[in-house]
C-alpha positions in Angstrom: 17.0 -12.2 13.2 16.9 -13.3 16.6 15.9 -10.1 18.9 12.7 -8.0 19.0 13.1 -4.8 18.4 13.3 -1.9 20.9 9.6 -0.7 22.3 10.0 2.7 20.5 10.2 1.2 17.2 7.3 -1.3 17.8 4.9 1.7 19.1 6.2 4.0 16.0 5.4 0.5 13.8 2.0 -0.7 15.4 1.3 0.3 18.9 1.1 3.9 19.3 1.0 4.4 15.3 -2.6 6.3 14.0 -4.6 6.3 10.6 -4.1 10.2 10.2 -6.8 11.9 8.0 -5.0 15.4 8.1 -2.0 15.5 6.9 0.8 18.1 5.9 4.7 18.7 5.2 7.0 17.5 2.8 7.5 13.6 1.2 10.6 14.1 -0.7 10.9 12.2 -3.8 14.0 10.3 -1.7 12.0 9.3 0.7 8.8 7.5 -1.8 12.3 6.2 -3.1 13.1 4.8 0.3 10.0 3.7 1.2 9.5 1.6 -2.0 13.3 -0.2 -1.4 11.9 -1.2 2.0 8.9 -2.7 1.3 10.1 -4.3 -1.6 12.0 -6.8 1.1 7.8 -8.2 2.2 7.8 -11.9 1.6 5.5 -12.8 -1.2 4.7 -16.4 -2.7 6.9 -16.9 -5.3 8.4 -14.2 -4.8 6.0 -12.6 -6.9 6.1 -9.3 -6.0 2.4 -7.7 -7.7 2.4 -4.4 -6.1 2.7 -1.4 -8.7 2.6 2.4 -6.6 2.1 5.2 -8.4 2.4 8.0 -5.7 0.6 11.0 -7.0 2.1 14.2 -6.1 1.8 16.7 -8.6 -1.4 18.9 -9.4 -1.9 17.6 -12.7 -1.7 13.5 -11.2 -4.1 14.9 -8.2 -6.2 16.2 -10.9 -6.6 13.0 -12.3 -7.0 11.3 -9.2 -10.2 13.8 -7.3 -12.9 12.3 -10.2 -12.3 8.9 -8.7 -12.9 9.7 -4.9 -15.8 9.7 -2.8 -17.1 12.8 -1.2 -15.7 12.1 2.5 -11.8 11.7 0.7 -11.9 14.5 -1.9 -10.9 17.3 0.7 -8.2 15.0 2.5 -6.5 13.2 -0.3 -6.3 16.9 -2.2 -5.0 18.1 1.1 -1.9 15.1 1.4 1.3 16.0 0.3 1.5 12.3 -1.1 -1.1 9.6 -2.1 -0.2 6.4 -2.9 -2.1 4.1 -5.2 -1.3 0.4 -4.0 -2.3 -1.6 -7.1 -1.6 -5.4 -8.2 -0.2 -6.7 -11.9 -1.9 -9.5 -12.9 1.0 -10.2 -15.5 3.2 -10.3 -12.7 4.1 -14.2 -13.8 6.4 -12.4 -16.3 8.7 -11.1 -14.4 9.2 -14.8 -12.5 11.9 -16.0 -14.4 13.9 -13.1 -13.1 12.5 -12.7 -9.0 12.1 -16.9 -9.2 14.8 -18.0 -11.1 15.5 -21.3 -10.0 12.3 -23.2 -11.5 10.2 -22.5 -13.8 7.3 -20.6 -12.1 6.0 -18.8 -15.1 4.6 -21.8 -16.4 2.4 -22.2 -12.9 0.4 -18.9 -13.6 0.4 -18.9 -17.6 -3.2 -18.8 -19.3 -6.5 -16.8 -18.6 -5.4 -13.4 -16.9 -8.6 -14.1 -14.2 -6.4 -17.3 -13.3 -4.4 -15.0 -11.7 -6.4 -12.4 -10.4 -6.8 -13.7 -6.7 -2.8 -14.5 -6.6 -1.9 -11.0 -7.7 -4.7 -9.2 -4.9 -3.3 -11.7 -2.2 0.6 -10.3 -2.7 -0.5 -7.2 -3.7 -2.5 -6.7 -0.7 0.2 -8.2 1.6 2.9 -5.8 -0.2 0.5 -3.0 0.5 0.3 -3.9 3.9 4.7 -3.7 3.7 4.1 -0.1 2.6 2.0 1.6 5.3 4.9 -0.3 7.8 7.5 1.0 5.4 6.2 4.2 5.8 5.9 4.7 9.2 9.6 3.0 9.6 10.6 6.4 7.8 8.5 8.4 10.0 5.4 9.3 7.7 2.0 9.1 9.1 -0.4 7.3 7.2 -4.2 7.2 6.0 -5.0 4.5 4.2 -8.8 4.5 2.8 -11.0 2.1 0.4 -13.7 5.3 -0.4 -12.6 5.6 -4.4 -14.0 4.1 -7.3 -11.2 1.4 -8.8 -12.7 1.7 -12.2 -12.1 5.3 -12.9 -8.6 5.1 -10.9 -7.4 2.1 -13.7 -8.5 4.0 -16.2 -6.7 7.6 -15.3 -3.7 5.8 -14.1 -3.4 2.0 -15.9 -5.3 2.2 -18.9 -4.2 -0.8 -21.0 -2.0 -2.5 -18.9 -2.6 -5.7 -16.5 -3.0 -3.7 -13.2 -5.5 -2.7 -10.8 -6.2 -0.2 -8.1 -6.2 -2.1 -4.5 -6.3 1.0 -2.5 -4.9 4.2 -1.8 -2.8 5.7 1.5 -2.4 9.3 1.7 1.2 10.0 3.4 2.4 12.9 5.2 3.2 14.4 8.7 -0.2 14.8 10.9 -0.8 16.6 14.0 -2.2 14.0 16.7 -3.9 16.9 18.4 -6.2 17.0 15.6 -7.1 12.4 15.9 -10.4 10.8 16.9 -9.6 8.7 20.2 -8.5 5.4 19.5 -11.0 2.7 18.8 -10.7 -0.6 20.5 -9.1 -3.7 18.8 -10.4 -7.4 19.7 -8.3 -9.3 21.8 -6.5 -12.3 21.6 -9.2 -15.0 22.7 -11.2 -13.1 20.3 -9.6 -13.3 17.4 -6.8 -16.0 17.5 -6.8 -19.5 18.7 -3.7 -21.4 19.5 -4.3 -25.0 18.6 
């Protein structure tokens, strides 16, 4: 990898890219297929790859799904042709001796379940972050949003297992007549230091 890509795909990746909270059209099963076999390629340590999706499409999984959101998201997420729970397995270590085969990295993560709690959020939330880019690669806008309770999510959707809700990103095709105008970002001296 030794050139940076062209300005169009950096402003359809970061630059010119919007948190949509309307959004409409058609997510084709191909394309959540897609999106998942890009983001899959996200560095994690370990290779430990924590992220679980469960993209709720149907009636019956947005039924489930509308108990566990707040007021301000019920109307939107309903709305979205896709939602996609970004979660994290906490028995990820069991799948290491296939994604890290050459040493024995199972063994670093084996015991207590909370042991491996902050490892699992870390790569999950970093894979999560690999989705919404994913996404947007394939030309979906995005609207990622914290305002659901986790609890009631694990319960409807990972009841029994090792996984957790991190947080959801409705996907779709907006209309950017219909965004807020952009908020600022902090700049460089403001949040970066070269040292």
């Amino acid at each position: 990898m030794s050139r940076t890509l062209p300005d169009a795909a950096l402003d359809q990746l970061f630059r010119t890219a919007r948190t949509h909270n309307e959004l409409g059209g058609e997510v084709s099963d191909d394309t959540l297929r897609q999106l998942y076999e890009l983001a899959k390629w996200g560095p994690t340590s370990a290779n430990m790859s924590p992220l679980r999706l469960v993209f709720v499409k149907s009636p019956e999984a947005k039924a489930k799904l509308g108990p566990a959101l707040d007021e301000g998201n019920y109307a939107k997420t309903m709305a979205a042709p896709v939602t996609a729970i970004v979660a994290f397995d906490q028995d990820f270590h069991d799948k290491l001796p296939y994604l890290f085969p050459h040493t024995d990295a199972k063994s670093w993560f084996d015991g207590p379940r909370e042991n491996r709690h902050d490892a699992a959020f870390r790569n999950g939330s970093l894979q999560g972050a690999y989705v919404l880019l994913a996404a947007r690669a394939l030309g979906l806008d995005c609207g990622p949003m914290s305002g659901f309770d986790n609890a009631k999510v694990d319960a409807a959707f990972f009841a029994g297992t090792a996984i957790k809700s991190n947080f959801l990103i409705n996907l779709g095709h907006g209309d950017p007549a219909k965004l807020f105008p952009r908020s600022p970002r902090l700049s460089f001296d403001e949040a970066a230091r070269i040292l």
